[in-house]
PDB file of N, CA, C and O in Angstrom:
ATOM      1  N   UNK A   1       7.352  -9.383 -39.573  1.00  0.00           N
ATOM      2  CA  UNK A   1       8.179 -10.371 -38.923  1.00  0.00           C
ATOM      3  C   UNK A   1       9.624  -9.907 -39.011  1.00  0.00           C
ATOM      4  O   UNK A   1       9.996  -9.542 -40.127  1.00  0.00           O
ATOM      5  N   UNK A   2      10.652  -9.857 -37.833  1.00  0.00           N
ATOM      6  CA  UNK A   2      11.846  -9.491 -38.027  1.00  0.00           C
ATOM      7  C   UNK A   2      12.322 -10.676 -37.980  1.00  0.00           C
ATOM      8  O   UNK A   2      11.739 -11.615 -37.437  1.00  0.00           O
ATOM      9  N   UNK A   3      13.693 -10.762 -38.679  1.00  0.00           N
ATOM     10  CA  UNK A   3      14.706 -11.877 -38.642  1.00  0.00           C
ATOM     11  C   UNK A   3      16.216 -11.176 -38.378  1.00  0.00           C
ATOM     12  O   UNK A   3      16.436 -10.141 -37.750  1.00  0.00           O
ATOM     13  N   UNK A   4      17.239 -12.097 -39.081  1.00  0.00           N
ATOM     14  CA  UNK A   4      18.188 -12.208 -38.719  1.00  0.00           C
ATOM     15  C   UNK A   4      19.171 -13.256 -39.495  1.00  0.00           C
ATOM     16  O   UNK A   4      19.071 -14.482 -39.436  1.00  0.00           O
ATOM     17  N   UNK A   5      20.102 -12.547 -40.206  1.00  0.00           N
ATOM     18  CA  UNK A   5      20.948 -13.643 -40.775  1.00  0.00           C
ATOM     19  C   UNK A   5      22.114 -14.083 -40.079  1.00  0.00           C
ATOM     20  O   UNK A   5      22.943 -13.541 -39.349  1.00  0.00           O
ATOM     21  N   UNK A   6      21.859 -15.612 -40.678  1.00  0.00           N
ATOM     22  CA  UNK A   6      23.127 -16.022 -39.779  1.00  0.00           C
ATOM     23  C   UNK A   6      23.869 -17.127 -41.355  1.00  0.00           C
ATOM     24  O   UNK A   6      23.452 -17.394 -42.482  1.00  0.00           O
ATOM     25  N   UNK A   7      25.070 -17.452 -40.583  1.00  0.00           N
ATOM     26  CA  UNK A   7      25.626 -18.142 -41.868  1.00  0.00           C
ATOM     27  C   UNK A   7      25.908 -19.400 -41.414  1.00  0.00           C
ATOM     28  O   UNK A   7      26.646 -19.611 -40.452  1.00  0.00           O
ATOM     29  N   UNK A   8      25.172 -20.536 -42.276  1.00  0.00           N
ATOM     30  CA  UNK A   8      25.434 -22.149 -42.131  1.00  0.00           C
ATOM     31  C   UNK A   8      26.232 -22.239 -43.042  1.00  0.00           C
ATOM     32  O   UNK A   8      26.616 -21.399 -43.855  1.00  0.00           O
ATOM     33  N   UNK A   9      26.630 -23.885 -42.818  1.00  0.00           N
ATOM     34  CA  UNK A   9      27.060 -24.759 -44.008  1.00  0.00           C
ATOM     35  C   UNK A   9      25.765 -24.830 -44.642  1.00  0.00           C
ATOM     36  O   UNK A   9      24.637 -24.840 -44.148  1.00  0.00           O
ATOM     37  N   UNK A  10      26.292 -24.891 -46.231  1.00  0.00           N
ATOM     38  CA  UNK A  10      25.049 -25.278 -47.123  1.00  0.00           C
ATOM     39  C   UNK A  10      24.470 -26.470 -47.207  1.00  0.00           C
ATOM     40  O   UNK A  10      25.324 -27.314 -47.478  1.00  0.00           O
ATOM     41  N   UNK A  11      23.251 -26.990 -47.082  1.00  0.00           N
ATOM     42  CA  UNK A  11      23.129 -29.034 -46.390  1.00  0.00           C
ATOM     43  C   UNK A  11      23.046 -29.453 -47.436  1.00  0.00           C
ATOM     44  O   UNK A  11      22.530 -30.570 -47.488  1.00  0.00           O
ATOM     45  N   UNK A  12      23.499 -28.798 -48.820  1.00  0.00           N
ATOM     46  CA  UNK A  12      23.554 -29.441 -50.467  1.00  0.00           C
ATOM     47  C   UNK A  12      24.898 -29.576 -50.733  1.00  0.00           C
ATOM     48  O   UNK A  12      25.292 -30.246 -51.687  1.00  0.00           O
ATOM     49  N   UNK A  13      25.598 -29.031 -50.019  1.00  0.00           N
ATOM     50  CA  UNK A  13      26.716 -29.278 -50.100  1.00  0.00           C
ATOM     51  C   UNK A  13      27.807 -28.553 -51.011  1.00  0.00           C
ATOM     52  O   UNK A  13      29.005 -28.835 -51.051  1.00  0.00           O
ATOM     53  N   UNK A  14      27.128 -27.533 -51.755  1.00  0.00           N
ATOM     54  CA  UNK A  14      27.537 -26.957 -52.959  1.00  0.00           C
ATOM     55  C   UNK A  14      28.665 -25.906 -52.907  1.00  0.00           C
ATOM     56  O   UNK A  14      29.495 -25.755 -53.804  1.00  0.00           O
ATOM     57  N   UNK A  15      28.591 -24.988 -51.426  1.00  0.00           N
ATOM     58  CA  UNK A  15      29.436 -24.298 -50.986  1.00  0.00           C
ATOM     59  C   UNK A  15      29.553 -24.606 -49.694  1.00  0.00           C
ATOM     60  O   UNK A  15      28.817 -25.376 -49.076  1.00  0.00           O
ATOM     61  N   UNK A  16      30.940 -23.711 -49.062  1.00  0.00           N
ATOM     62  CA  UNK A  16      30.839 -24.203 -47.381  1.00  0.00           C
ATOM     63  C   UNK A  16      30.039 -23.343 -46.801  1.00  0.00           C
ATOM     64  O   UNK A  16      29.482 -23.722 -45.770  1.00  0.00           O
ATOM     65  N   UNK A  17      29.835 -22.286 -47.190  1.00  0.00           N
ATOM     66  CA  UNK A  17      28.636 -21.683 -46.032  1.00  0.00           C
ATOM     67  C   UNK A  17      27.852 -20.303 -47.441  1.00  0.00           C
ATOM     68  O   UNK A  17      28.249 -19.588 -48.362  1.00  0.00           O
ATOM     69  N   UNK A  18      26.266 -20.751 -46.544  1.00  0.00           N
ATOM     70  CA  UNK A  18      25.503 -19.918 -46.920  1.00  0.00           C
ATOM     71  C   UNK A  18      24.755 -18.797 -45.820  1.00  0.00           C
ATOM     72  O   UNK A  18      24.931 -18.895 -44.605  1.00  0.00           O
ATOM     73  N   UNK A  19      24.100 -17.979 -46.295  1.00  0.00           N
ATOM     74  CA  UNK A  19      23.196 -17.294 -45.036  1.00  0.00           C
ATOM     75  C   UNK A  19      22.051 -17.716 -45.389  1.00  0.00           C
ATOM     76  O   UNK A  19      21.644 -18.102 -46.485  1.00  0.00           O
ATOM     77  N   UNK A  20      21.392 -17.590 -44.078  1.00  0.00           N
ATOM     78  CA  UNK A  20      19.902 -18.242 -43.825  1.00  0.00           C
ATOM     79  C   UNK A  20      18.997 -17.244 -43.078  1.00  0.00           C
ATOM     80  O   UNK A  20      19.178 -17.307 -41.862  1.00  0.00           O
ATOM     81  N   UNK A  21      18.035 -16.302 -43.474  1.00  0.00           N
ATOM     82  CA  UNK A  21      16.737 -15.658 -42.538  1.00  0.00           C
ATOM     83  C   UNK A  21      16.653 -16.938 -41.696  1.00  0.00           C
ATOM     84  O   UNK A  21      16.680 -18.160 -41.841  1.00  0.00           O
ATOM     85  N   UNK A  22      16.561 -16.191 -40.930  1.00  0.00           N
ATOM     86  CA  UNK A  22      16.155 -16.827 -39.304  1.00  0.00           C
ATOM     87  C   UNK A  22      15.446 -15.618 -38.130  1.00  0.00           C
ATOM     88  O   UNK A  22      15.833 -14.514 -37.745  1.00  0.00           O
ATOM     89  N   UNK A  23      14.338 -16.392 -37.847  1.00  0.00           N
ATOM     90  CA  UNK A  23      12.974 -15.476 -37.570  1.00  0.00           C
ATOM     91  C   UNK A  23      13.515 -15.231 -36.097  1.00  0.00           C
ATOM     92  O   UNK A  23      14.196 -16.075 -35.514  1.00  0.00           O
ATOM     93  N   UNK A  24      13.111 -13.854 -35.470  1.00  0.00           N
ATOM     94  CA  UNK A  24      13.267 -13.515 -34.152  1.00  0.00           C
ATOM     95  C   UNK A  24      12.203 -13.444 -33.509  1.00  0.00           C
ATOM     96  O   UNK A  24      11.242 -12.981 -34.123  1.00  0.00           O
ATOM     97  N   UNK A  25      12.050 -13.765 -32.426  1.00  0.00           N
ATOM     98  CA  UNK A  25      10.539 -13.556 -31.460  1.00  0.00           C
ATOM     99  C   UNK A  25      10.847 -11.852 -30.787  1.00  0.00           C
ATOM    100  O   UNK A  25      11.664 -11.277 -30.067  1.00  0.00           O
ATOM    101  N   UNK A  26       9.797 -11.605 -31.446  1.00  0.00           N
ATOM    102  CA  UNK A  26       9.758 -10.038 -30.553  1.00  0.00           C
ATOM    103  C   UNK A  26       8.695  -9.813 -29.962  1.00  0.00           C
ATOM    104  O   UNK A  26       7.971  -8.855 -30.230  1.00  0.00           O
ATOM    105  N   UNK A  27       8.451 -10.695 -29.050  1.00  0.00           N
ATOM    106  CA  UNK A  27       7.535 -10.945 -27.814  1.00  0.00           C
ATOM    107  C   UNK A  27       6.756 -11.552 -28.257  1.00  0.00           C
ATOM    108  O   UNK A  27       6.910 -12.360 -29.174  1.00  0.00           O
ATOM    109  N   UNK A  28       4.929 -11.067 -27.230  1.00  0.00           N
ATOM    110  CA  UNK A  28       3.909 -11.256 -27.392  1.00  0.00           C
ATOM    111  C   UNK A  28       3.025 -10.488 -28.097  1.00  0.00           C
ATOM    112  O   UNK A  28       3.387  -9.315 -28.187  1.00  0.00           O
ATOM    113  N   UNK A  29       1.931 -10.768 -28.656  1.00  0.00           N
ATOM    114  CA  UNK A  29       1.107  -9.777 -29.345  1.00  0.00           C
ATOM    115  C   UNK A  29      -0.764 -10.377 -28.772  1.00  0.00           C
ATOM    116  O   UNK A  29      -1.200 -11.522 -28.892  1.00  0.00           O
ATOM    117  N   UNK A  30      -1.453  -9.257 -28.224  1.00  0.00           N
ATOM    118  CA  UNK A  30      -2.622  -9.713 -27.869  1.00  0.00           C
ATOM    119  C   UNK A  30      -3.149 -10.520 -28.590  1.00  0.00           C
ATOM    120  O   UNK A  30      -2.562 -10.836 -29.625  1.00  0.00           O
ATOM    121  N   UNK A  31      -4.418 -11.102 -28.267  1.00  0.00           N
ATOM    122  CA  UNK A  31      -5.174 -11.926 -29.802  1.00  0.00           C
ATOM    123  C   UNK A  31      -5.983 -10.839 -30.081  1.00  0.00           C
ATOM    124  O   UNK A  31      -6.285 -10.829 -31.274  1.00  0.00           O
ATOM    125  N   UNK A  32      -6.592  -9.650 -29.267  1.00  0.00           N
ATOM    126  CA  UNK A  32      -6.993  -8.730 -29.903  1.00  0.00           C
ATOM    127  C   UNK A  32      -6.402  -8.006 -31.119  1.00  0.00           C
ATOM    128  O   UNK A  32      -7.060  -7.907 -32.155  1.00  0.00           O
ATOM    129  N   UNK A  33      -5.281  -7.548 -31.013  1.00  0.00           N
ATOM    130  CA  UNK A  33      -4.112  -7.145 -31.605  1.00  0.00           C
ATOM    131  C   UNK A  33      -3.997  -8.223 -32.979  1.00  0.00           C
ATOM    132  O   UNK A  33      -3.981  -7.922 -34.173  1.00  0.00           O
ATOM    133  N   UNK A  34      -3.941  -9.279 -32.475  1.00  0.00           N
ATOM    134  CA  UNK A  34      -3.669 -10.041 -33.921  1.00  0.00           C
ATOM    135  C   UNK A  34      -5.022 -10.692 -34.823  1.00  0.00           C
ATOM    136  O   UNK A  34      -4.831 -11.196 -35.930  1.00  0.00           O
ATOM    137  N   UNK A  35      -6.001 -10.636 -34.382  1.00  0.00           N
ATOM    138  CA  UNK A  35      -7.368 -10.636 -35.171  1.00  0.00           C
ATOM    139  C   UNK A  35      -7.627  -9.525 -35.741  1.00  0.00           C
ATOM    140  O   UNK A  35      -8.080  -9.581 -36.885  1.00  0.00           O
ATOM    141  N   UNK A  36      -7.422  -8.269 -35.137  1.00  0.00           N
ATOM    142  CA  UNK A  36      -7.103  -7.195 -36.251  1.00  0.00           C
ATOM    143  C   UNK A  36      -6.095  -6.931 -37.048  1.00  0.00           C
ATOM    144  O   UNK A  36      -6.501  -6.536 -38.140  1.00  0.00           O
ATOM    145  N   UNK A  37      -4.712  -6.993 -36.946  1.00  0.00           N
ATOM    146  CA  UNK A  37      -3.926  -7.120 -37.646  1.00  0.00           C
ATOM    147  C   UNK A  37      -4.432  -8.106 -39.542  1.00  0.00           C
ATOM    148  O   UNK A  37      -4.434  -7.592 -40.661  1.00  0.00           O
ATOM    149  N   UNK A  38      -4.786  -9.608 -39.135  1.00  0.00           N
ATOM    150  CA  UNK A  38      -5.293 -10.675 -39.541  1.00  0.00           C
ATOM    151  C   UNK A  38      -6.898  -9.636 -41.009  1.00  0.00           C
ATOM    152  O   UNK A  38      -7.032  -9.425 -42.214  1.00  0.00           O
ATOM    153  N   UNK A  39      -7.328  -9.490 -40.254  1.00  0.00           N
ATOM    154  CA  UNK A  39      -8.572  -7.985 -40.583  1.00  0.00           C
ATOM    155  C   UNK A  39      -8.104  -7.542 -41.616  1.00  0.00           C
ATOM    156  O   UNK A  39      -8.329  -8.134 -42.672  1.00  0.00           O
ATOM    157  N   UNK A  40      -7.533  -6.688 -41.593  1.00  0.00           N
ATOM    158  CA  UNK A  40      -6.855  -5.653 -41.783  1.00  0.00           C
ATOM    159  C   UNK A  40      -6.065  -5.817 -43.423  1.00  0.00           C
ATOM    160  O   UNK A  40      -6.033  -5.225 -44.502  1.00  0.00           O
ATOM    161  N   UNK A  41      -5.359  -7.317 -42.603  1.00  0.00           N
ATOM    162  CA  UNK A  41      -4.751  -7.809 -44.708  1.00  0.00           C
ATOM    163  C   UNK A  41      -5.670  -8.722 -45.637  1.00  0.00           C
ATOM    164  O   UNK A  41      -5.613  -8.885 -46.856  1.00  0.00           O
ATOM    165  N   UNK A  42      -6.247  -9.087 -45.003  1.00  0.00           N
ATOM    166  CA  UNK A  42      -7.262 -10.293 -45.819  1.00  0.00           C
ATOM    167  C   UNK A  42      -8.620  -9.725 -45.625  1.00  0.00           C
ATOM    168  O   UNK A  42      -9.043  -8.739 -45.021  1.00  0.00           O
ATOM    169  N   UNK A  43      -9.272 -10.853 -46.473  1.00  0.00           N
ATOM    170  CA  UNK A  43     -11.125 -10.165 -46.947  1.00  0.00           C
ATOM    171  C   UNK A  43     -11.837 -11.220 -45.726  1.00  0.00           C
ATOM    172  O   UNK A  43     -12.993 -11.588 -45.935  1.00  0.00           O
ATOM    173  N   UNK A  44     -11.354 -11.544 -44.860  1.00  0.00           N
ATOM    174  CA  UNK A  44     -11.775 -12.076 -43.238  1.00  0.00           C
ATOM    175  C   UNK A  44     -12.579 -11.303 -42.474  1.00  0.00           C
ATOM    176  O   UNK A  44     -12.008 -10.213 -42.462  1.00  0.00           O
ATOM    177  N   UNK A  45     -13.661 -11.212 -41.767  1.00  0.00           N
ATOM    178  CA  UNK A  45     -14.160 -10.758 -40.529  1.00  0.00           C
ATOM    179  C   UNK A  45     -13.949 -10.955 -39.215  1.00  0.00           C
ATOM    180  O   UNK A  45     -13.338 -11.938 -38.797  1.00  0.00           O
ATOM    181  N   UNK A  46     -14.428 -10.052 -38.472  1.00  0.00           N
ATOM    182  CA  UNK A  46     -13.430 -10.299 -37.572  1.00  0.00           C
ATOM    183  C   UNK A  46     -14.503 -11.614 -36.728  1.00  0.00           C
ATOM    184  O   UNK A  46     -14.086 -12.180 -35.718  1.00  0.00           O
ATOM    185  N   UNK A  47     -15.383 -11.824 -37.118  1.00  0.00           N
ATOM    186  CA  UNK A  47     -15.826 -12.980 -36.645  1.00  0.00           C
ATOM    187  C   UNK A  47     -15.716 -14.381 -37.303  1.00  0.00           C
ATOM    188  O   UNK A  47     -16.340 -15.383 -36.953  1.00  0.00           O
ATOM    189  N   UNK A  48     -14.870 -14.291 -38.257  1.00  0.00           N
ATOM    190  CA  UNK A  48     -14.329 -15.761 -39.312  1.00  0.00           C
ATOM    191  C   UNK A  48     -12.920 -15.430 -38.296  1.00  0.00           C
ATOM    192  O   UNK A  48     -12.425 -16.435 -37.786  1.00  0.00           O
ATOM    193  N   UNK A  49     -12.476 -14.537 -38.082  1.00  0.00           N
ATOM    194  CA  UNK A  49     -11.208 -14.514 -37.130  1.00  0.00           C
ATOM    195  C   UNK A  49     -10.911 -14.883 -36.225  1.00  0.00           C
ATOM    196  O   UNK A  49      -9.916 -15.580 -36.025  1.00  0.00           O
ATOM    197  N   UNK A  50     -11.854 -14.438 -35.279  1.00  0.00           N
ATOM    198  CA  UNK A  50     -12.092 -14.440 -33.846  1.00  0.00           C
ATOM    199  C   UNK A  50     -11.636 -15.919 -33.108  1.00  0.00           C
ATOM    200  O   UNK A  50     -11.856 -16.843 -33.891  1.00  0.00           O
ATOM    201  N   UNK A  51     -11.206 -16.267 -32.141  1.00  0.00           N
ATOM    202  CA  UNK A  51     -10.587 -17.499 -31.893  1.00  0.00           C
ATOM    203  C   UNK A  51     -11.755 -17.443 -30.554  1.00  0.00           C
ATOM    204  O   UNK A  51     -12.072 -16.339 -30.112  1.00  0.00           O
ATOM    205  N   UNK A  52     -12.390 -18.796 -29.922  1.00  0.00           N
ATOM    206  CA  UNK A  52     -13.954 -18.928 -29.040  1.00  0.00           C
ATOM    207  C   UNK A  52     -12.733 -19.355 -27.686  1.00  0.00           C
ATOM    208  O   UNK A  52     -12.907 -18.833 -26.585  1.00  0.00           O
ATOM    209  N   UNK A  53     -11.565 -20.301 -27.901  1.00  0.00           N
ATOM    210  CA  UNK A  53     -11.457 -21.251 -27.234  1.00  0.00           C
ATOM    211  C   UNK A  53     -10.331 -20.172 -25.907  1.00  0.00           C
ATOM    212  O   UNK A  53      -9.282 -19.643 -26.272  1.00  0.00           O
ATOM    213  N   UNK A  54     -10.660 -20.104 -25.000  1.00  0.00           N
ATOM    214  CA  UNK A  54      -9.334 -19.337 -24.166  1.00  0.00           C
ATOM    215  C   UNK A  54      -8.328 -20.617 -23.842  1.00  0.00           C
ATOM    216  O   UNK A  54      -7.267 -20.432 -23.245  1.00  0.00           O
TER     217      UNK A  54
END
């Protein structure tokens, strides 16, 4: 996952500004692509993976 810091006010109030990860969309990724990915890190099959519904 890529991100991106940016700098808020802190909403605790403790300082005036903090930085915050903030996630970037870097597109699309097939569901092929991401049921293996998914595979790949966990003890999952790819049929406990597999998504039925289009």
């Amino acid at each position: 996952m890529k991100y991106k810091l940016i700098q808020r006010e802190n909403p605790q109030g403790r300082s005036k500004v903090k930085w915050y990860a903030a996630p970037v969309n870097d597109g699309q990724i097939a569901k092929n692509d991401l049921t293996e990915e998914i595979v790949n890190i966990s003890s999952l099959s790819r049929g406990d993976v597999s998504l039925h519904s289009e």
